[in-house]
ChimeraX commands (.cxc) that place a marker at each C-alpha (Angstrom):
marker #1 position 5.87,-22.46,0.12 radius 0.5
marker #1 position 7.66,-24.31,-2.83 radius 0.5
marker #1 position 10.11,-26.76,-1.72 radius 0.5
marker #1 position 13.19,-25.61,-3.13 radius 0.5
marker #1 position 12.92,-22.08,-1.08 radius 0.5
marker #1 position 12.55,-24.07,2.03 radius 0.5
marker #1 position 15.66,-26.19,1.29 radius 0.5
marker #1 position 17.59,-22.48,0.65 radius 0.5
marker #1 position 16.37,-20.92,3.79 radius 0.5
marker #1 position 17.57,-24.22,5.97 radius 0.5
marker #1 position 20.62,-23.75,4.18 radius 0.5
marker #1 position 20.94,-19.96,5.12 radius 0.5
marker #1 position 20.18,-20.57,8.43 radius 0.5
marker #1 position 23.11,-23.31,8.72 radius 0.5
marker #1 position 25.53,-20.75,7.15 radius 0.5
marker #1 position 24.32,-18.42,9.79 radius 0.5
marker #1 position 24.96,-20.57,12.72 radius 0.5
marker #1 position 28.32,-21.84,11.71 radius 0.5
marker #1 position 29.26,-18.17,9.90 radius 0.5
marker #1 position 28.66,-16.97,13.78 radius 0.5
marker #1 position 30.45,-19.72,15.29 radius 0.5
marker #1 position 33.30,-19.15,13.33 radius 0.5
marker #1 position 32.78,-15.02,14.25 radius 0.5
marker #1 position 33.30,-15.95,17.97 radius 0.5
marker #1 position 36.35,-18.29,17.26 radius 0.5
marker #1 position 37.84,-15.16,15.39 radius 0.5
marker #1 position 39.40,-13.93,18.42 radius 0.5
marker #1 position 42.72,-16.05,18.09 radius 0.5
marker #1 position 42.86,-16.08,14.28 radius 0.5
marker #1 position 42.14,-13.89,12.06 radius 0.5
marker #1 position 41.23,-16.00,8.70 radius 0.5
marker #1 position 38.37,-17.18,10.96 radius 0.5
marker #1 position 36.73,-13.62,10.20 radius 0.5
marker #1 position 36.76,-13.82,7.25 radius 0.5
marker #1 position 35.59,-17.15,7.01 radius 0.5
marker #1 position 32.71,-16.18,9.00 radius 0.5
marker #1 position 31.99,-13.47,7.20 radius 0.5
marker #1 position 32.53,-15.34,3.68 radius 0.5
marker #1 position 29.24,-17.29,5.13 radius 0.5
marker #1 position 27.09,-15.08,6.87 radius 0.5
marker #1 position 27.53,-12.77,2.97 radius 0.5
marker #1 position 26.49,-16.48,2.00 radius 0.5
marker #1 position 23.32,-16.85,3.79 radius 0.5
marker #1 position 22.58,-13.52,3.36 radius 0.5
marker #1 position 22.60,-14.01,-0.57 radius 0.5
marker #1 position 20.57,-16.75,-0.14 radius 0.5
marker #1 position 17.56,-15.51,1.79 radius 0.5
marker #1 position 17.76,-12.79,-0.89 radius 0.5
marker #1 position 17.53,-15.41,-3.70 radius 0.5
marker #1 position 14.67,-17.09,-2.03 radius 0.5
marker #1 position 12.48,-14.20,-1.24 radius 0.5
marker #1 position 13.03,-12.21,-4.25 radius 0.5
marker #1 position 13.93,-14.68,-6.97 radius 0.5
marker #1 position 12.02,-17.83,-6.65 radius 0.5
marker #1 position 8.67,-17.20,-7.85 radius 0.5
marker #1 position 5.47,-19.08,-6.91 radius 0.5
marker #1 position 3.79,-20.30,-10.23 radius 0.5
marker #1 position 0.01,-18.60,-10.49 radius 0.5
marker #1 position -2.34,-20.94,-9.69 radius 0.5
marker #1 position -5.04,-21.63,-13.18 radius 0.5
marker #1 position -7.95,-20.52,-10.66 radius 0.5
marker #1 position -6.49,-16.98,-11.01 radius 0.5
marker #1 position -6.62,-16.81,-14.65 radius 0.5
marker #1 position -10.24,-17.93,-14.94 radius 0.5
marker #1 position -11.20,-14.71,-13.82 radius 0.5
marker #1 position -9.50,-12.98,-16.87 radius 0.5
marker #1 position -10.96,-15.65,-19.31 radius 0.5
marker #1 position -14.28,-15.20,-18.20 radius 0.5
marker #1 position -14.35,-11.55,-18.90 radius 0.5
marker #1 position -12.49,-11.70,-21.71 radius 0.5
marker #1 position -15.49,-14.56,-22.48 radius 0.5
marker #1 position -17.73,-11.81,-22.01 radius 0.5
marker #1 position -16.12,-9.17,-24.42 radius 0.5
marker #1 position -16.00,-11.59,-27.35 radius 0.5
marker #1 position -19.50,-13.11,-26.49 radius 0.5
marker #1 position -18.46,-16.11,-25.30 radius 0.5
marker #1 position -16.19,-17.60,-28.09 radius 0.5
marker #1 position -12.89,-18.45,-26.94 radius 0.5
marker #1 position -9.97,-19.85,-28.79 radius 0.5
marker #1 position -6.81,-20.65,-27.78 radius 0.5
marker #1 position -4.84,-18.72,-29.71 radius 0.5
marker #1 position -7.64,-15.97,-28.57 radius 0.5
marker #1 position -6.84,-16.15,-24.92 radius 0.5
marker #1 position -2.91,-16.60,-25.69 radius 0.5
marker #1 position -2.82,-13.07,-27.44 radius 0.5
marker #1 position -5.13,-10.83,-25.35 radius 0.5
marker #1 position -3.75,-12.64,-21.90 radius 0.5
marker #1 position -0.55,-12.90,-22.70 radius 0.5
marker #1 position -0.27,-15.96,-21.22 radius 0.5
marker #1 position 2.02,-19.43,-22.60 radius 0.5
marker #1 position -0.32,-21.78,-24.84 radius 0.5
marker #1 position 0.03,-24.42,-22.48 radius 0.5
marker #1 position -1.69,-22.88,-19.49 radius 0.5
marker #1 position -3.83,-21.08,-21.80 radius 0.5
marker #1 position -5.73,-25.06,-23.02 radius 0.5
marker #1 position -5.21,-26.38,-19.05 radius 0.5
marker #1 position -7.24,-23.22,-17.94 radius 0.5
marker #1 position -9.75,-23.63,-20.62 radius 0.5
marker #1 position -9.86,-27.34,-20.17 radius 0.5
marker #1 position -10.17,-26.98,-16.52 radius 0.5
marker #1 position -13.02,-24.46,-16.95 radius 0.5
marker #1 position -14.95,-27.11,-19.50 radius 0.5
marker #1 position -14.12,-29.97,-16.87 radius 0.5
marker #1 position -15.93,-27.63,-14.39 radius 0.5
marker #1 position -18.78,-26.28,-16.95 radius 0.5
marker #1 position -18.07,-23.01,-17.24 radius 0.5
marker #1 position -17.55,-23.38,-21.21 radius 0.5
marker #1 position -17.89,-26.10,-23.56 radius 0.5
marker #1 position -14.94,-27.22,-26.15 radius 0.5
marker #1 position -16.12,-27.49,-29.89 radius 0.5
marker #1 position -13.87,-27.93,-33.06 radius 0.5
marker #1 position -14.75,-25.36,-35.38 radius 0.5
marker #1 position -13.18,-24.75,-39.30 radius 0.5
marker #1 position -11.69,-21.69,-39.75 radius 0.5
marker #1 position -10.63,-22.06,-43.73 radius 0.5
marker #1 position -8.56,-25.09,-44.29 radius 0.5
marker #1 position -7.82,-25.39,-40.63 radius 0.5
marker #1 position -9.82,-26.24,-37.72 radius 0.5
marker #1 position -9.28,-25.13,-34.16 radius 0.5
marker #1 position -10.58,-25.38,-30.64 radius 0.5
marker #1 position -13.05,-22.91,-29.51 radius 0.5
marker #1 position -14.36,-22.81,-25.95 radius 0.5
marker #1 position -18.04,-21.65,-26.02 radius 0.5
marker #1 position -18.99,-19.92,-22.80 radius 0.5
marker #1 position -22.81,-19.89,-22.95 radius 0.5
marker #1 position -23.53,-17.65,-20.36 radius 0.5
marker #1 position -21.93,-15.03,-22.56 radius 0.5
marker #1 position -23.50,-16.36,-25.72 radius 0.5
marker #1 position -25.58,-13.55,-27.72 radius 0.5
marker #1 position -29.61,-14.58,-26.89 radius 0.5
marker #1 position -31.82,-14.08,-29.71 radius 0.5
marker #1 position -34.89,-13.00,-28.53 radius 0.5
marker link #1:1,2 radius 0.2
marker link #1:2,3 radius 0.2
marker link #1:3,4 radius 0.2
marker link #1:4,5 radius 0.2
marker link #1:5,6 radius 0.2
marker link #1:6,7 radius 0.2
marker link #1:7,8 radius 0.2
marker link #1:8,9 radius 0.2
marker link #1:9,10 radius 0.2
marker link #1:10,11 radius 0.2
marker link #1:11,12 radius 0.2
marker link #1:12,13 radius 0.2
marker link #1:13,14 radius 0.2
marker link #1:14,15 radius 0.2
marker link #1:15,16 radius 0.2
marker link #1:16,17 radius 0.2
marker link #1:17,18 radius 0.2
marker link #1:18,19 radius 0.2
marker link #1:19,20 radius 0.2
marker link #1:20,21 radius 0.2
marker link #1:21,22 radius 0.2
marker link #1:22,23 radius 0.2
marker link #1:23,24 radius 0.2
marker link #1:24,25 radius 0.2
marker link #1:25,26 radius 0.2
marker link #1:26,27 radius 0.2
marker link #1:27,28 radius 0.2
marker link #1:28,29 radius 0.2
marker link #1:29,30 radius 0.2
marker link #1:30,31 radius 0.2
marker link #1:31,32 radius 0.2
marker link #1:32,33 radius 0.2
marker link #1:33,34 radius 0.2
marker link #1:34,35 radius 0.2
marker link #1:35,36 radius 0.2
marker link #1:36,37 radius 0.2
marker link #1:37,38 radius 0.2
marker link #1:38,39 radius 0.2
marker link #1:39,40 radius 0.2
marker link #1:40,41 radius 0.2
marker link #1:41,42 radius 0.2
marker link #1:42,43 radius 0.2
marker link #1:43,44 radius 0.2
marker link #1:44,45 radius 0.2
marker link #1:45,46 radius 0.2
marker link #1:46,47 radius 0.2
marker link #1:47,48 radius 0.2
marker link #1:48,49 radius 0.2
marker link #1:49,50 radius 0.2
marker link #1:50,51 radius 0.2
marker link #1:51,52 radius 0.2
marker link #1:52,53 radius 0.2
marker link #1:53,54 radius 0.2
marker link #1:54,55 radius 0.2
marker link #1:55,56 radius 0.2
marker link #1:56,57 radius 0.2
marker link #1:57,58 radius 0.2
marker link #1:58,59 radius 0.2
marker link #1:59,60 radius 0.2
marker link #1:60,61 radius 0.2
marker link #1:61,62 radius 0.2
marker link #1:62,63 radius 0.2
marker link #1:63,64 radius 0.2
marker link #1:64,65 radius 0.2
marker link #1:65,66 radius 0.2
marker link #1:66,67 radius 0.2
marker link #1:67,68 radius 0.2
marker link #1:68,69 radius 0.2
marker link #1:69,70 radius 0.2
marker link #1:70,71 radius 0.2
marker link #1:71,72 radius 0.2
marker link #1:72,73 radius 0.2
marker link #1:73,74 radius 0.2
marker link #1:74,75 radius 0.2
marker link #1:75,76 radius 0.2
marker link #1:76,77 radius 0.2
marker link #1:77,78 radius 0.2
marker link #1:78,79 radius 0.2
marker link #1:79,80 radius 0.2
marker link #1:80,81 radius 0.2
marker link #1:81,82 radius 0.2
marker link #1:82,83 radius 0.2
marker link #1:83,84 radius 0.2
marker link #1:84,85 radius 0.2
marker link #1:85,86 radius 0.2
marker link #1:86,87 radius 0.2
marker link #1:87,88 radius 0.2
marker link #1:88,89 radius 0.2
marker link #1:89,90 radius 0.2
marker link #1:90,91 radius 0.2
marker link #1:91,92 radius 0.2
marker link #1:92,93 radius 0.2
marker link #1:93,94 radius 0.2
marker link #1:94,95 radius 0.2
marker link #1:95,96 radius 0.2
marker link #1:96,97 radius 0.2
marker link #1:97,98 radius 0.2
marker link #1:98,99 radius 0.2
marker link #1:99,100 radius 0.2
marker link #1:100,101 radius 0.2
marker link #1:101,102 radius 0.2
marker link #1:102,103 radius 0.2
marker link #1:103,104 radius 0.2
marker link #1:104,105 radius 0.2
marker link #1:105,106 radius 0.2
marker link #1:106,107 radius 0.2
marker link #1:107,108 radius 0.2
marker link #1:108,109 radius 0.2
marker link #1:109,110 radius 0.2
marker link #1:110,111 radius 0.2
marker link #1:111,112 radius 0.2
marker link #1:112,113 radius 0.2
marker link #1:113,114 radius 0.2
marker link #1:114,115 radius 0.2
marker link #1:115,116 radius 0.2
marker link #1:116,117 radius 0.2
marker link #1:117,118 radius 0.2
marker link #1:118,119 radius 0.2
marker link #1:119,120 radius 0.2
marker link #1:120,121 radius 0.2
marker link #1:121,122 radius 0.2
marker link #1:122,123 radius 0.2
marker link #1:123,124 radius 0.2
marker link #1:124,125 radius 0.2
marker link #1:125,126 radius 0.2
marker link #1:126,127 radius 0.2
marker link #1:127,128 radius 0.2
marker link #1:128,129 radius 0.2
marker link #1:129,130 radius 0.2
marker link #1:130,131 radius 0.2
marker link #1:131,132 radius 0.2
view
């Protein structure tokens, strides 16, 4: 669980205890209710923003799975840009999951020329086309 949702549900949980504290002391005044109900609405809007608005990042072990069979499709010749497009995935996680991968030898990095430019391609050999 990432930090900053545990920080918002200790928070919601304060505004609980004190939003019901100030619930019982409503008997003799009224402002107290709404006070307490100003922070129990409080904590209730929080544990809504942590559970349903704080998103866990996706861990680069789940997109390997993807790049390997999208690997396979384009017989193992990955670039970048490649894996960006079909993915839909940010550039940035798109080289640490293909650079993870070659740290773990899945795939092998090359620089290849494409025209005037060159580019990284990530050769997966397993996917390679065998001539026989």
């Amino acid at each position: 669980m990432r930090t900053a949702r545990v920080i918002i549900y200790a928070a919601a949980v304060v505004l609980l205890l004190f939003g019901f504290i100030w619930l019982i002391g409503a008997i003799f005044a009224l402002i107290r209710l709404l006070v307490g109900l100003i922070m129990l609405g409080t904590a209730a809007a929080l544990v809504y923003l942590a559970t349903f608005w704080i998103t866990e990042p996706t861990p680069l072990t789940d997109y390997e799975s993807q790049v390997s069979s999208l690997a396979r499709k384009l017989h193992g010749q990955l670039t970048v840009a490649r894996v960006v497009a079909d993915l839909d995935i940010p550039t940035d996680i798109a080289k640490r999951v293909l650079n993870n991968m070659a740290r773990k030898g899945v795939c092998h990095p090359d620089l290849q020329r494409f025209g005037d430019d060159y580019a990284d391609t990530f050769t997966f050999p397993e996917f390679t086309k065998k001539t026989p």
